[in-house]
C-alpha positions in Angstrom: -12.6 103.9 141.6 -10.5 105.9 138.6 -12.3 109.3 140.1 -11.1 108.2 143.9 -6.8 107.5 142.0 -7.5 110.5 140.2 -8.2 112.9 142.9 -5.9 110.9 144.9 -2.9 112.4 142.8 -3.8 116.0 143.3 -5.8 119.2 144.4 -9.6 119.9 143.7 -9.5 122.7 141.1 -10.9 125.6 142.9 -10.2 124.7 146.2 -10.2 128.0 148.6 -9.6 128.3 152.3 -10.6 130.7 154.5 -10.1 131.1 158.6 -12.1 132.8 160.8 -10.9 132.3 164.0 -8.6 129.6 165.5 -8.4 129.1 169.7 -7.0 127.1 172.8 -9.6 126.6 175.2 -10.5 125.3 178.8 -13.5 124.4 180.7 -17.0 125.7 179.8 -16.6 129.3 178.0 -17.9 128.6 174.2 -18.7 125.1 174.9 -22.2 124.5 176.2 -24.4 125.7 173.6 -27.7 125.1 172.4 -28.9 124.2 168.7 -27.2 126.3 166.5 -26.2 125.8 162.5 -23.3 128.4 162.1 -22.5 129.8 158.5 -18.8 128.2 159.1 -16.9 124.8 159.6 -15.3 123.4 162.7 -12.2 121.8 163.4 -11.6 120.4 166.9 -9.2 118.2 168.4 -10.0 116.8 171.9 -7.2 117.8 174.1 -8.7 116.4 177.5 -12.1 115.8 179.3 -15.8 114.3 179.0 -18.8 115.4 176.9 -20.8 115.5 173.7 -21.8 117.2 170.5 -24.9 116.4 168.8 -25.1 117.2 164.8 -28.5 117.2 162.9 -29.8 115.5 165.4 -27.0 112.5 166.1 -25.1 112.1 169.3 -21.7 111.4 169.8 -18.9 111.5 172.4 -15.9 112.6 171.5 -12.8 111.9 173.7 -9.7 112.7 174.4 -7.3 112.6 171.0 -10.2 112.7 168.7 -10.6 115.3 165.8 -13.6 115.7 164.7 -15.0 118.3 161.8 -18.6 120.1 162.0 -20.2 121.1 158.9 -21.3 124.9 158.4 -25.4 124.7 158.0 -25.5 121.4 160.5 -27.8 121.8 163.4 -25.0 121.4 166.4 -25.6 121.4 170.2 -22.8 121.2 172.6 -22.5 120.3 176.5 -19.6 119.3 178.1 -19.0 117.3 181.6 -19.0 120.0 184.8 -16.7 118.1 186.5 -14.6 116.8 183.9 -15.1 119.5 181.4 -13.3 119.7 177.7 -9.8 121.3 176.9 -9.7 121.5 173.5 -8.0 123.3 170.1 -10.5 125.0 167.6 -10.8 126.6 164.3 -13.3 128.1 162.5 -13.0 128.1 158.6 -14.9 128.5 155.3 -13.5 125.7 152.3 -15.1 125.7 149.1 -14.2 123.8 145.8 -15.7 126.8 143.4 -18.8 127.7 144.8 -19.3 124.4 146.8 -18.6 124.0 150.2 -16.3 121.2 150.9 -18.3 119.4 153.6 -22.2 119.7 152.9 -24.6 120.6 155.4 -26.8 117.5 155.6 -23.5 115.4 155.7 -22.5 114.0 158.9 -19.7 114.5 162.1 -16.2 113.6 160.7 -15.0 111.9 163.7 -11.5 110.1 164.5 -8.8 108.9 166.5 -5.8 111.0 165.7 -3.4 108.6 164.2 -0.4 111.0 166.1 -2.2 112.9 169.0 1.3 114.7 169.5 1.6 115.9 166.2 -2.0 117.3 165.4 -1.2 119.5 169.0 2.0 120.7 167.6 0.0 121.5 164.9 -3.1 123.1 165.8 -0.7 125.2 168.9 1.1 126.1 165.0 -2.0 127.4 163.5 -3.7 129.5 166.7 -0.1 131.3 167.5 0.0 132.1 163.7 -3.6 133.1 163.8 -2.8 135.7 166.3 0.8 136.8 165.7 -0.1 137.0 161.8 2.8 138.2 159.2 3.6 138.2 155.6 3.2 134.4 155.6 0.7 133.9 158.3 -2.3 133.1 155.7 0.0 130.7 153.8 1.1 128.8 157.1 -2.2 128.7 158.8 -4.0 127.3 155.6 -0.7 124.5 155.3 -1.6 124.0 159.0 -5.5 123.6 158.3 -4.9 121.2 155.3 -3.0 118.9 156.9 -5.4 118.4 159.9 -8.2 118.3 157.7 -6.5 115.3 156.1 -5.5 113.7 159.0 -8.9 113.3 160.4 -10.1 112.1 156.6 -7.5 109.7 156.6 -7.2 108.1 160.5 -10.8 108.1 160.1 -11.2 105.9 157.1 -13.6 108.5 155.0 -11.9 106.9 151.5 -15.1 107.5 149.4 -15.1 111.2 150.6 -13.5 113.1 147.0 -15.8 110.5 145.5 -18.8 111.3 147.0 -18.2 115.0 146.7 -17.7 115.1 143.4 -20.5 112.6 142.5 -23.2 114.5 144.5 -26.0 115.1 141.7 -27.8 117.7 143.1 -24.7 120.4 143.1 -25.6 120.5 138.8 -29.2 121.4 139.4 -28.4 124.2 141.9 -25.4 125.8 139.2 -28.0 127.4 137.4 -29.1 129.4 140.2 -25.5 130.1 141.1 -24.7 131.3 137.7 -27.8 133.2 138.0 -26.6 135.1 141.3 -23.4 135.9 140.2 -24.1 137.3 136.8 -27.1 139.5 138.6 -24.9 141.2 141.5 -26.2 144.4 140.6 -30.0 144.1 140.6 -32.6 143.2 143.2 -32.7 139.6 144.0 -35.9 137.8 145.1 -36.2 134.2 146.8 -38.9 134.1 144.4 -36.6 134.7 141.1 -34.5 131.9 141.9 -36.8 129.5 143.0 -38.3 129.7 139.8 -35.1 128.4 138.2 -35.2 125.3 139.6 -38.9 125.1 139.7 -39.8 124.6 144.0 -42.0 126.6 145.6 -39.9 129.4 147.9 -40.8 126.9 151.2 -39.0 123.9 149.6 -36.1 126.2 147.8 -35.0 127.8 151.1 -33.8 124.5 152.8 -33.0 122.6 149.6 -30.7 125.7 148.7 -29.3 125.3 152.4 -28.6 121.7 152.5 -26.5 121.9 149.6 -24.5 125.3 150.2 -24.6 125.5 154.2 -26.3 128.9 154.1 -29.4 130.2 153.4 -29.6 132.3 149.5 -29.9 135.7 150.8 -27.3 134.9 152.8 -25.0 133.1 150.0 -25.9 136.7 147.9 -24.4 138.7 150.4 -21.5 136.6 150.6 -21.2 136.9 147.1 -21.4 140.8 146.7 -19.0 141.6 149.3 -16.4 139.3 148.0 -16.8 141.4 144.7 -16.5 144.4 147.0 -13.5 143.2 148.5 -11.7 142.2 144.6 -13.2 145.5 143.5 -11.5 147.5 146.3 -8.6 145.0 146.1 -7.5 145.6 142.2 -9.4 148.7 141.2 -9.7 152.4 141.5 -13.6 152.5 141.3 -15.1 154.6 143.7 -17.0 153.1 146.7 -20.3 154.8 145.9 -19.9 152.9 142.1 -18.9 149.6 144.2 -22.1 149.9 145.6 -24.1 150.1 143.0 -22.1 147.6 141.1 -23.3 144.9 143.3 -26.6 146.5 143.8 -26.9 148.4 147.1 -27.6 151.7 148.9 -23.7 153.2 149.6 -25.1 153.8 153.2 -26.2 149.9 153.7 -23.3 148.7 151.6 -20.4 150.4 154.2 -22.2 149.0 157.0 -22.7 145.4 156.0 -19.4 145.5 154.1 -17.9 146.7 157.9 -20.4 143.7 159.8 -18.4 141.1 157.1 -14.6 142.4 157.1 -14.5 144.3 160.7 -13.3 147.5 158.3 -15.0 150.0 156.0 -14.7 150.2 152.8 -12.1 152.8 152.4 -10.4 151.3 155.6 -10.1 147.8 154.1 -8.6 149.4 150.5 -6.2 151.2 152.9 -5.1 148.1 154.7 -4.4 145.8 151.4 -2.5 148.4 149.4 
C-alpha cells in the first residue's frame, strides 16, 4: 500500500516514451490479422463497429468506446465484423521504465470503458494530426497526448495494483545482470550462449524467459541497444561512423544498413537531420 501512495504522487524514474506510428482508421485495412507478437505496444480506442482481438491466447470483444492496450511480445490475432467492421484510433509506441518495458509481455489486455468517450477522441484526433504535421513541439505534445490516454484506460479500468505490480515483479532483478552485461559489452560479439550462462538456463529456456520479461527476443534487445548508442553517438559526438561501428561492434557496411532498417535514415543522414 505505501509503494501504491508513493508512486501515486509522482513519475517512475526513468520513464521513456517513444511513438512509432499513430493512425485513424476504417473498415478492414490493418485489422484482420493473424497471430503476431509485434516488438511494440498498442493503444486503441474503439470508435465504432463489431469484432475481436485475441492476446496470448484470450478472447475479447471490444466495443464501441473502449480503449484497450496490447502489450509488445503478446501473441495477438485480430478479425473484425465484415458487415459491421471497426473504425478505430491507433498508436504504436515503445514505454520503458529504464530498461523495462512498462507493460510485460505475458501480462494481459488492458481493457476499458472510456470514462469520457468524447474526450479520449479529441485526444487521440490531437495525437495522429501531431504525428503527421510534426514541429518543434510535436514529440512533447504527442507524448503529453499518449500519457494521458494511457492513464485513462488504467484508471476507468480499475487496474489500481498496476505501479505495484510493476515494480514488485521479482524476476526483472534476475534478468539485470544480463542487461548490465549487454550494455557494458556493446562492442564485442554477443552469443545467446554468453548470456544464458549468467542466469544459468539452457539457451531453449533463456530465449522465451528473456522475452516474457522484455517483450523481445535478446538479439533483438542487443540491436536495439547498439543503435540507440549509434544514435547518442551521432547525436553528441564527432566520432566517425566507421569508429561508431566498431564501437558497438559491427561491420561499417552491416552497421549503415541496419542502422537505416531502425531510423528510416543513414548514419550520416540521421547526424545531418538532428544538428
Amino acid at each position: 500500500m505505501e509503494l501504491a501512495l508513493d508512486m501515486a504522487g509522482r513519475m517512475p524514474e526513468g520513464l521513456t516514451l517513444n511513438i512509432s506510428y499513430a493512425q485513424y482508421r476504417k473498415g478492414f485495412p490493418g485489422w484482420n490479422r493473424t497471430e503476431i507478437a509485434p516488438s511494440f505496444h498498442r493503444l486503441y480506442f474503439i470508435a465504432e463497429g463489431r469484432g475481436s482481438v485475441t492476446l496470448n491466447g484470450v478472447k475479447y470483444e471490444p466495443k464501441p468506446n473502449q480503449m484497450m492496450i496490447m502489450p509488445a511480445g503478446t501473441n495477438q490475432m485480430a478479425l473484425t465484423d465484415q458487415d459491421d467492421p471497426y473504425s478505430r484510433y491507433f498508436c504504436h509506441f515503445d514505454a520503458q521504465v529504464g530498461e523495462w518495458p512498462l507493460f510485460p509481455a505475458d501480462g494481459r489486455l488492458y481493457i476499458c470503458d472510456a470514462g469520457d468517450p468524447a474526450f479520449i477522441e479529441r485526444t487521440f484526433q490531437e495525437l495522429v494530426e501531431l504525428f503527421h504535421r510534426g514541429g518543434p513541439f510535436a514529440v512533447l505534445r504527442t507524448q503529453s497526448c499518449l500519457l494521458t490516454m494511457l492513464a485513462c484506460c488504467l484508471e476507468d479500468g480499475g487496474y489500481t495494483d498496476f505501479w505495484k505490480n510493476f515494480m514488485q515483479q521479482t524476476e526483472r532483478s534476475k534478468l539485470g545482470n544480463v542487461l548490465s552485461y549487454i550494455q557494458t559489452h556493446l562492442h564485442e560479439p554477443m552469443e545467446i550462449e554468453q548470456l544464458a550462462e549468467i542466469v544459468h538456463l539452457h539457451p531453449n529456456y533463456f530465449i522465451p524467459y528473456f522475452k516474457k520479461i522484455m517483450g523481445v527476443t535478446p538479439m533483438h534487445y542487443v540491436q536495439r541497444k547498439r543503435m540507440e548508442e549509434a544514435k547518442r553517438l551521432l547525436t553528441y559526438t564527432d566520432t566517425a561512423v566507421s569508429d561508431i561501428a566498431d564501437q558497438i561492434g559491427m561491420q561499417l557496411a552491416y552497421f549503415s544498413r541496419q542502422f537505416k532498417n531502425y531510423t528510416g535514415l543513414s548514419p550520416s543522414a540521421y547526424r545531418a537531420c538532428i544538428r
